[in-house]
N, C-alpha and C positions, 0 to 999 in steps of 0.2 A: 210926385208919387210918394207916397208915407212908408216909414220902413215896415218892414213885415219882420215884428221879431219879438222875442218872451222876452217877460222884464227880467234882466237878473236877481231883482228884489223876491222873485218866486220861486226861487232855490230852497226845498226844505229835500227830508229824506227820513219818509215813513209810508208804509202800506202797501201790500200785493193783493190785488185779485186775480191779473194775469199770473200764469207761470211763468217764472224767470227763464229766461236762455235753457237750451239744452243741444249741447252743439252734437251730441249725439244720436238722439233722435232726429236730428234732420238733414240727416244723409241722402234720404230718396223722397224729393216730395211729393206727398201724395194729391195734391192738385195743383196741376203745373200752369195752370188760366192763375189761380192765384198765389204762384211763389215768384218774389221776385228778386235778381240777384244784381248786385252792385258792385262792379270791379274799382278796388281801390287799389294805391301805390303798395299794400304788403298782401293781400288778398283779398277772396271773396266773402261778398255778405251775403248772404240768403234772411229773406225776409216774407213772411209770410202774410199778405192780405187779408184786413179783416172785413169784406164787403156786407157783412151782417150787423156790421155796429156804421162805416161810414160808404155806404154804394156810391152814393156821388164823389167821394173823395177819391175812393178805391181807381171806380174809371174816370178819374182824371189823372191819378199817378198811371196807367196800363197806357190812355192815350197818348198822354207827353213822352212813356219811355219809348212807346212804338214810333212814336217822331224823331226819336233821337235824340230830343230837346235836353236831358239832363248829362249827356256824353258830354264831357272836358269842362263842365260847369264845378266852380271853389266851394269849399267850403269854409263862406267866409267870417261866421260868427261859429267860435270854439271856447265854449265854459268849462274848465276844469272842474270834475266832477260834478255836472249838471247835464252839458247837454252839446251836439255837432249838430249844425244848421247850413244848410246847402239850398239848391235846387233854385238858385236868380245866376242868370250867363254874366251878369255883371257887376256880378263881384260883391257890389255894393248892400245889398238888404232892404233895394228899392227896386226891383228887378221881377219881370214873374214875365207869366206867355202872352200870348194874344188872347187866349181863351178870357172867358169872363169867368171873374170871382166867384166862388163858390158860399152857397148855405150850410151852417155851420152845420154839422153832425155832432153835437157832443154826446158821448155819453156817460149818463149817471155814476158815479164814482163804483157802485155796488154790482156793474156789469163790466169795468174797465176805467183799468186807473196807470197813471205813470208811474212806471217801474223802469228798471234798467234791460234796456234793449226796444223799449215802446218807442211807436212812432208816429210823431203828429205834425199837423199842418201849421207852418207858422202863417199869422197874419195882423194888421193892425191893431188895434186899439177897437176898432167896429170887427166885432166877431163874424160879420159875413164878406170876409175879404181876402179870406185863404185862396190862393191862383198856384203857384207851382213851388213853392219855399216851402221846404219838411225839416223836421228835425229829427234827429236819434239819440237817447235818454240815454246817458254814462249813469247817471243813479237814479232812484225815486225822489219823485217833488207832487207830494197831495196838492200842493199849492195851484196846480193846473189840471187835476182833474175834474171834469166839467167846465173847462175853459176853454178850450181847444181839443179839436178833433182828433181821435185817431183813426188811423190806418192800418197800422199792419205793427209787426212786432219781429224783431232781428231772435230767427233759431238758431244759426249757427252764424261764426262770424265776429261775436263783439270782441274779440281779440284784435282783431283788425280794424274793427271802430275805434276803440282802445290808443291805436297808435296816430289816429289825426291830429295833424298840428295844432299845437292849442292857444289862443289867441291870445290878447294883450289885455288888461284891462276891466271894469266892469263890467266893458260893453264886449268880450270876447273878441274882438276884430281882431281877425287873423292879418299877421303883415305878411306881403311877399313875397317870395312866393307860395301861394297856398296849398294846401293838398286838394287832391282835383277828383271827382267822380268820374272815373275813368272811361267807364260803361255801365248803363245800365240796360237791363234787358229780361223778360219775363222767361219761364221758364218753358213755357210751349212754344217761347220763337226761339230757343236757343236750341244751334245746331250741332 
């Protein structure tokens, strides 16, 4: 299987369309189908779905968290100031679900661009092989808008993204042991 991962040669840092983080306003979500929350080892992340830019992507993050599938899974490529890449159970960045591959959603730089707290799907080299590997953006990199798909966008929380172990090298590989998604879980099944 081929690794599902962004090059580190795509690390640049300019341009907002989204709103950056506002760890205030998102205290009380106001639609809990799509806010979704990520328990890490220093706290919680609240993320909010964007199923109007990627619906296929959206319900394949809702269906894997309803399986459970991303509970105790590493995150195991970490770029200093670039970007935390999780969501393969092994470890490796060859790793995805059973489901089949997913068609790319990109969108146009002018509707949604990489900033800090954005969240995208990683995948090969062939844009249509995003499966269950996401990333979350420490800063802005134009260099991948319209290259990869987003999903959803961290409101409150990047403090806590902020503190994942940061890996080794150009290729980020975090050594062992890694920081771990402790839980993940939507906001309408949380009780």
């Amino acid at each position: 299987m081929q690794r599902r991962t962004l090059l580190a040669s795509t690390i640049a840092a300019t341009g907002i369309i989204m709103s950056d983080t506002n760890d205030a306003a998102a205290q009380a979500p106001a639609d809990k189908e799509n806010t979704l929350y990520f328990d890490l080892k220093d706290g919680r992340v609240t993320i909010q779905l964007l199923p109007d830019l990627a619906p296929k992507h959206v319900e394949r993050i809702k269906t894997l968290v309803r399986q459970g599938f991303y509970d105790g899974t590493p995150f195991h490529r970490v770029i200093e100031g670039f970007m935390a890449q999780g969501g393969d159970p092994t470890g490796t960045g060859t790793g995805g679900s059973q489901l089949p591959d997913l068609v790319a959603e990109f969108s146009p730089p002018a509707k949604a661009r990489y900033i800090r707290g954005t969240c995208g799907m990683a995948r090969t080299q062939s844009p249509n092989t995003a499966n269950s590997q996401f990333f979350i953006m420490f800063a802005p990199a134009p260099s991948l808008d319209g290259q990869y798909t987003i999903w959803g966008r961290v409101t409150s929380g990047m403090d806590v993204v902020d503190k994942i172990k940061r890996g080794q090298g150009g290729s980020g590989t975090v050594p062992a042991p890694a920081d771990k998604l402790i839980k993940a879980q939507l906001a309408s099944d949380a009780g």
